[in-house]
C-alpha positions as CSV (number, residue, x, y, z in Angstrom):
1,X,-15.3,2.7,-8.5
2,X,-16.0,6.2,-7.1
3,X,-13.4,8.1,-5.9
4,X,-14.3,11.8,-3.7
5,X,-11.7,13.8,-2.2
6,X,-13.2,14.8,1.0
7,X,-10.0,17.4,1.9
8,X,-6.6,18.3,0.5
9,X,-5.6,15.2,2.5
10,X,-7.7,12.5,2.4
11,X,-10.1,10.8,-0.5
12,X,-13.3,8.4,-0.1
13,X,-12.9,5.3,-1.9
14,X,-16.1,3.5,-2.9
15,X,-16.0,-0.2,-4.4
16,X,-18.4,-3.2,-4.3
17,X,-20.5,-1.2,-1.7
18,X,-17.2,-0.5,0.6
19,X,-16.1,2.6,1.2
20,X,-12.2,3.2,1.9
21,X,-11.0,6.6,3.8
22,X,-7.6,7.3,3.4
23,X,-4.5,7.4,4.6
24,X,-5.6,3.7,4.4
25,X,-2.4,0.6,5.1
26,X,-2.6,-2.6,2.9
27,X,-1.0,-5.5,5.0
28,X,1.0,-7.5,2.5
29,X,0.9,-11.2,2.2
30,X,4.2,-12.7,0.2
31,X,6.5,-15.5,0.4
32,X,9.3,-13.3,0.2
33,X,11.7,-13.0,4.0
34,X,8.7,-14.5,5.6
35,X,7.6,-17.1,8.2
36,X,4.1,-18.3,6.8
37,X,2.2,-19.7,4.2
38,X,0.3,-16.9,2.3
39,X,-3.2,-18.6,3.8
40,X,-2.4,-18.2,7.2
41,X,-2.0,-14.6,7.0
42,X,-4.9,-13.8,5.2
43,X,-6.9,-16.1,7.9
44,X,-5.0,-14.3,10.8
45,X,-6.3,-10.9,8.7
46,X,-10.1,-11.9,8.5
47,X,-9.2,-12.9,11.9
48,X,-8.8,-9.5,13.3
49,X,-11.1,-8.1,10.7
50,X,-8.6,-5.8,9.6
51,X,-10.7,-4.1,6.7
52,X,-8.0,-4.8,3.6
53,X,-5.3,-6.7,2.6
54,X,-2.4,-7.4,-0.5
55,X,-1.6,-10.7,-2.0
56,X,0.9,-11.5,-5.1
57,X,-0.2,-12.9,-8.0
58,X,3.3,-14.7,-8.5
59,X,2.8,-16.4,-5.0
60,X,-0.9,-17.6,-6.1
61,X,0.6,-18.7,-9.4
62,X,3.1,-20.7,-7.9
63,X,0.8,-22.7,-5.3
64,X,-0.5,-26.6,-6.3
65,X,-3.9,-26.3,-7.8
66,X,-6.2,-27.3,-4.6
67,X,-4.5,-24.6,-2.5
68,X,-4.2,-22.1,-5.4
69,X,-7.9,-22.6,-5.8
70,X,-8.6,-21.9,-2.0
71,X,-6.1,-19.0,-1.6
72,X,-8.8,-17.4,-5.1
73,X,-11.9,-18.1,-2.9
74,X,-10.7,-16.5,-0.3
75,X,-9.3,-13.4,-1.8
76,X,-12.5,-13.6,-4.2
77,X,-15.0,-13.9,-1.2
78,X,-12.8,-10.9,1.0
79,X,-13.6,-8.5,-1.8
80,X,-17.6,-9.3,-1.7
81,X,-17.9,-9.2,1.8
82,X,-16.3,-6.1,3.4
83,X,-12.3,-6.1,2.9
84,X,-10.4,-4.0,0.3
85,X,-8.2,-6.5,-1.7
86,X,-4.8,-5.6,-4.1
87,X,-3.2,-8.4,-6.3
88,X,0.5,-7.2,-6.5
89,X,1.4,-7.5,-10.1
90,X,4.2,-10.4,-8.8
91,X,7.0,-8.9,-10.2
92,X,8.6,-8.3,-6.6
93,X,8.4,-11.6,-5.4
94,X,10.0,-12.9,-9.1
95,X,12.6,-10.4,-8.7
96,X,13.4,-11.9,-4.8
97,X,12.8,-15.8,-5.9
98,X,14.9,-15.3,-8.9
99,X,12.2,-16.4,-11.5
100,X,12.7,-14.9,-15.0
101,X,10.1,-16.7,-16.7
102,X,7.2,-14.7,-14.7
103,X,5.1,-12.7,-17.1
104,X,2.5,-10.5,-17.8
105,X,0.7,-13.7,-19.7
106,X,0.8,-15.7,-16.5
107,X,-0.5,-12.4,-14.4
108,X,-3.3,-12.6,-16.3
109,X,-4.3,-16.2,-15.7
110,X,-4.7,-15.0,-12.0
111,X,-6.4,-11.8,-13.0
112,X,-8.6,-13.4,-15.2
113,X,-10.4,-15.7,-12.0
114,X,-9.6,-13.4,-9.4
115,X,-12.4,-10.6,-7.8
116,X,-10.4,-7.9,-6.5
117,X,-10.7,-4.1,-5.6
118,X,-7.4,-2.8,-7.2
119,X,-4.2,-4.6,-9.0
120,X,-1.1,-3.1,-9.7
121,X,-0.4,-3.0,-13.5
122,X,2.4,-5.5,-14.8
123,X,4.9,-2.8,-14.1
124,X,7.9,-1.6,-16.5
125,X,11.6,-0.8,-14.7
126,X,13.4,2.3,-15.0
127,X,16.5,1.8,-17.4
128,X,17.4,5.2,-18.2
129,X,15.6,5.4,-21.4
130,X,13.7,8.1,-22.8
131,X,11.0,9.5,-21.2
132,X,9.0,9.4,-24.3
133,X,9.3,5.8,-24.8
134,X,9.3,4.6,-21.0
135,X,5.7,6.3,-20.8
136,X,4.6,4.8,-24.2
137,X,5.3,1.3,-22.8
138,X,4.2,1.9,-19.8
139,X,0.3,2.5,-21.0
140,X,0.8,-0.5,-22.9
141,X,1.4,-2.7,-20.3
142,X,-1.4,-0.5,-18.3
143,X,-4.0,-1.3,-20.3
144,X,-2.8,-5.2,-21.4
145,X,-3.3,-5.5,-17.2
146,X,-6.8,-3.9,-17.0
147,X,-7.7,-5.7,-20.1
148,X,-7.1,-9.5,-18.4
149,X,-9.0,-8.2,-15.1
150,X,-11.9,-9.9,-14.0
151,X,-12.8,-7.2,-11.8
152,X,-11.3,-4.0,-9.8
153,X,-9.3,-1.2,-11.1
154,X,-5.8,-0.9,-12.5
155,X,-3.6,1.1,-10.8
156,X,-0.2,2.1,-12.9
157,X,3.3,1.6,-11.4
158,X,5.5,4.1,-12.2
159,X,9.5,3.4,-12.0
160,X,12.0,6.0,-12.4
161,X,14.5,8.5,-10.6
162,X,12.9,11.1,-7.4
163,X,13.5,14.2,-10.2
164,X,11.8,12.5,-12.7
165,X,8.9,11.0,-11.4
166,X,6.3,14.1,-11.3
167,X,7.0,14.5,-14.5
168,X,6.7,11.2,-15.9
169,X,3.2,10.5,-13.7
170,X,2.4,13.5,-14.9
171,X,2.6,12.5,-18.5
172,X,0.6,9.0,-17.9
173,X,-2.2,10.9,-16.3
174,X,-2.6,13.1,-19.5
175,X,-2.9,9.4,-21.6
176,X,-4.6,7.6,-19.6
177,X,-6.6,9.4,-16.7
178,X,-6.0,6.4,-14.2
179,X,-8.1,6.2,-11.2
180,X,-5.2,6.1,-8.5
181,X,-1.1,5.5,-9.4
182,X,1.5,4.2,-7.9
183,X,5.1,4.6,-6.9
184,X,7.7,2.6,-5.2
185,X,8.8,4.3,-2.2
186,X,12.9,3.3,-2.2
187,X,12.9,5.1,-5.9
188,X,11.4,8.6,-3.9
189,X,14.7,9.7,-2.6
190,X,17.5,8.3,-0.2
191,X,16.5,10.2,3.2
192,X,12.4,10.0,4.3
193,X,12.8,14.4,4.0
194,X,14.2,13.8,0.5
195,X,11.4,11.2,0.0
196,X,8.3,13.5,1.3
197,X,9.6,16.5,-0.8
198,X,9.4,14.1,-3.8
199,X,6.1,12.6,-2.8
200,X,4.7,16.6,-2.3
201,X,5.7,16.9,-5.6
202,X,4.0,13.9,-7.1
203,X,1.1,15.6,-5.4
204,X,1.3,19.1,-6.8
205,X,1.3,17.5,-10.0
206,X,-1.9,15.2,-9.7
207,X,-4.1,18.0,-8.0
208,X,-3.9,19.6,-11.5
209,X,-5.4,16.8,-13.3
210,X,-9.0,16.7,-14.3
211,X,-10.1,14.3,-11.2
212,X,-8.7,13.4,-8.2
213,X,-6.0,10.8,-8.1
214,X,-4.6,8.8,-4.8
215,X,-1.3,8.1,-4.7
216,X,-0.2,4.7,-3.2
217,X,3.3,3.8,-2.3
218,X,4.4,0.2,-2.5
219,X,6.5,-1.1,1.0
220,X,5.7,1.7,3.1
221,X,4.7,-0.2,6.0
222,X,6.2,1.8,8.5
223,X,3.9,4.1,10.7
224,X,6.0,7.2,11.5
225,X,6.4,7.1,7.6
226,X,3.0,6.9,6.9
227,X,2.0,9.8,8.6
228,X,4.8,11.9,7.3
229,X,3.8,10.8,3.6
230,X,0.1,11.3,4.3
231,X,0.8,14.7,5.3
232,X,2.6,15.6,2.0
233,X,0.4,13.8,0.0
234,X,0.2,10.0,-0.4
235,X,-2.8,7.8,0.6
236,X,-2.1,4.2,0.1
237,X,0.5,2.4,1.4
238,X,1.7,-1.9,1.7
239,X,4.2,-3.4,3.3
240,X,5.7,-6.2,5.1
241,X,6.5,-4.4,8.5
242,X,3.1,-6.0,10.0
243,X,4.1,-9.6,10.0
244,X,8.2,-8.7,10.1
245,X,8.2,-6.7,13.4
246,X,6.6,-5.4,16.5
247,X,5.2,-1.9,17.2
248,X,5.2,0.2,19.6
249,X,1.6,1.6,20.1
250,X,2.6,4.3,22.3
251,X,5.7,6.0,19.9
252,X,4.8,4.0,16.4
253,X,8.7,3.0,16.2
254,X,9.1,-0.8,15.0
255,X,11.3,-3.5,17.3
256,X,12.5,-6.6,16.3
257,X,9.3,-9.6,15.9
258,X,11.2,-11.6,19.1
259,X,10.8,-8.3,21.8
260,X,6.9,-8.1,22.1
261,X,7.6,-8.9,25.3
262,X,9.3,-5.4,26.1
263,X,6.0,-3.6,24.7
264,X,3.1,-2.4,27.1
265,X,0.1,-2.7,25.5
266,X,-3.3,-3.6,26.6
267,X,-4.9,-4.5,23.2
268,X,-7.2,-7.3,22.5
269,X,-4.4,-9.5,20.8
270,X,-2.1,-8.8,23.7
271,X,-4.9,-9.6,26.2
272,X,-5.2,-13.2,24.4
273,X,-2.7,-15.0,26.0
274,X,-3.5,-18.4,24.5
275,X,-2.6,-17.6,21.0
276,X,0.8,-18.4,19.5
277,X,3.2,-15.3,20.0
278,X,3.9,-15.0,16.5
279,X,0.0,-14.6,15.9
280,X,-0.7,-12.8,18.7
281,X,2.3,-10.0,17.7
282,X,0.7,-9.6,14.1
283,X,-2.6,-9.4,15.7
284,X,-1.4,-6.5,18.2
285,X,0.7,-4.9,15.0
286,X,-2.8,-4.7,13.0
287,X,-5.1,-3.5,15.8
288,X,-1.9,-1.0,16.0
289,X,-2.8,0.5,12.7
290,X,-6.3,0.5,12.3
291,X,-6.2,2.8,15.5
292,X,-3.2,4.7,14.3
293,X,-4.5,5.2,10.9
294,X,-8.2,6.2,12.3
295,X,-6.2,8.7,14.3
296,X,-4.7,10.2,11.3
297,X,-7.7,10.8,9.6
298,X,-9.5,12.3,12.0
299,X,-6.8,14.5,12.5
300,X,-7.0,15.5,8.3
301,X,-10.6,16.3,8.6
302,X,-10.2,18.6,11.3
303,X,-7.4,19.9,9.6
304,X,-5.6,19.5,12.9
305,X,-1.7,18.1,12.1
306,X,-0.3,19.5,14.8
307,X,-1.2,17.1,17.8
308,X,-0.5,13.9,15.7
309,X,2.7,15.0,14.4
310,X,4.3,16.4,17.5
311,X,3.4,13.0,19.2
312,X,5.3,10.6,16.7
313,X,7.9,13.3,15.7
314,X,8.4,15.9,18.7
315,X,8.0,19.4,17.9
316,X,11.3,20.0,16.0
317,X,11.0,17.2,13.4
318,X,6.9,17.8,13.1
319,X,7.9,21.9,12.1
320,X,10.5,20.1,9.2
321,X,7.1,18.0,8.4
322,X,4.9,21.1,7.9
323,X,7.1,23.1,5.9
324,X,8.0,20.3,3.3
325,X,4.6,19.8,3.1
326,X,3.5,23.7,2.9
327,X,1.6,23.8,5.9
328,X,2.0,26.6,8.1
């Protein structure tokens, strides 16, 4: 994997002859408060040709064998033929299904038949232990993940409190150097301000390393906070919004999945009318942000924030934006 940072704000991403420009969205497939077998979303996905998705290794693990075999291909095939694919380490989908007995052993019978373009490590939770220790771990479980891998890289989840977690990245960057790292975005802070002055910190702290390191944020799926992270400094993002809601393409705010109906929008899913509304509103929510998120980074490489955030923010909030981000 080769990883370029074009600007202060965006990276170039290249794996298996792809090439990924952030601020890039990973739709994510789960069986967690959803309507749909994990199949029919990735098929609605290639569907659209939306360029990238993220599937859970738990939810593979879990399926009979014929299916759990198909769901592999599939994923397998997606990553050698022009999408981005993530295996979730599983652990949130455990957590929500109430497993205990999920473990990193079982993660790596999935990783070890799987072809994907990036997996989250098997990821250790913040319990107010020492730093010292919670980092030690940490790479241990970091490199027992990227050990069982098939393919793809390993990209480090890092748990802990929104004052604590530049400092803590910062010291798994000095052990391990990993290629991109991770962060849940709930544990950046309780307001989305609180959380973009934590993510700008993150940031400050990985443009000192050595190379340049992406920052994704597992279940940011919302747009408005994707563009307000992106412009402090994160690059990846998943999330469930997609398949859970409807957007708005004209202010990126998110309505309920029943009131498509009280959207305008001209798009080549709403145009279909003979598709299934709950189809056709994922469809419209994906065209949604492939455009949105093409918009945002053409507005990083002409280093234009301006336009982009006064539309989704208004002039008052957008000036809160800049400054927490130190733009003038």
């Amino acid at each position: 994997m080769n990883i370029i940072q074009e600007s202060p704000r965006s990276f170039s991403i290249e794996a298996y002859k792809k090439v990924l420009k952030t601020p890039f969205f990973f739709p994510a497939v789960s069986t967690v408060k959803t309507n749909f077998r994990p199949l029919e979303y990735i098929d609605l996905i290639k569907k659209v040709e939306f360029p990238g998705y993220l599937v859970s290794a738990y939810d593979i693990h879990q399926l009979e064998d014929k299916t759990k075999k198909e769901i592999m291909k599939k994923v397998s095939e997606s990553t050698e033929n022009g999408i981005f694919t993530y295996l979730d380490s599983g652990n949130y989908e455990s957590y929500w299904h109430k497993d205990k007995m999920w473990s990193i052993k079982q993660l790596g019978t999935i990783l070890a038949e799987l072809s994907v373009d990036f997996c989250f490590s098997y990821d250790l939770f913040w319990n107010n232990q020492k730093i010292n220790d919670y980092v030690k771990e940490s790479i241990t479980l970091i490199a027992r993940t990227a050990g069982m891998q098939k393919s793809g890289t390993t990209v480090p989840i890092v748990h802990s409190t929104p004052d604590l977690l530049p400092k803590i990245i910062n010291k798994i960057v000095d052990g391990i150097n990993p290629e991109i790292i991770a962060v849940p975005e709930r544990e950046l802070g309780y307001s989305i301000f609180e959380r973009a002055k934590t993510v700008k910190n993150i940031r400050d702290k990985l443009n000192k390393s050595k190379y340049p390191i992406p920052l994704h944020l597992l279940g940011t799926g919302n747009p408005i906070s994707i563009l307000v992270y992106s412009v402090c400094g994160a690059d990846m993002y998943d999330g469930l919004e997609w398949c859970k809601n409807v957007v708005n393409p004209d202010t990126g705010h998110l309505f309920h999945f029943v009131q498509k109906d009280l959207v305008d929008c001209n798009c080549d899913a709403c145009k279909a009318k003979d598709t299934l509304y709950p189809f056709q509103t994922m469809a419209h929510n994906l065209n949604f942000y492939e455009k949105f998120l093409r918009e945002v980074r053409d507005s990083f490489k002409e280093n234009n924030f301006d336009e982009i955030l006064e539309q989704y923010l208004g002039k008052e909030k957008s000036s809160l934006v800049k400054k927490i981000a130190g733009l003038k």
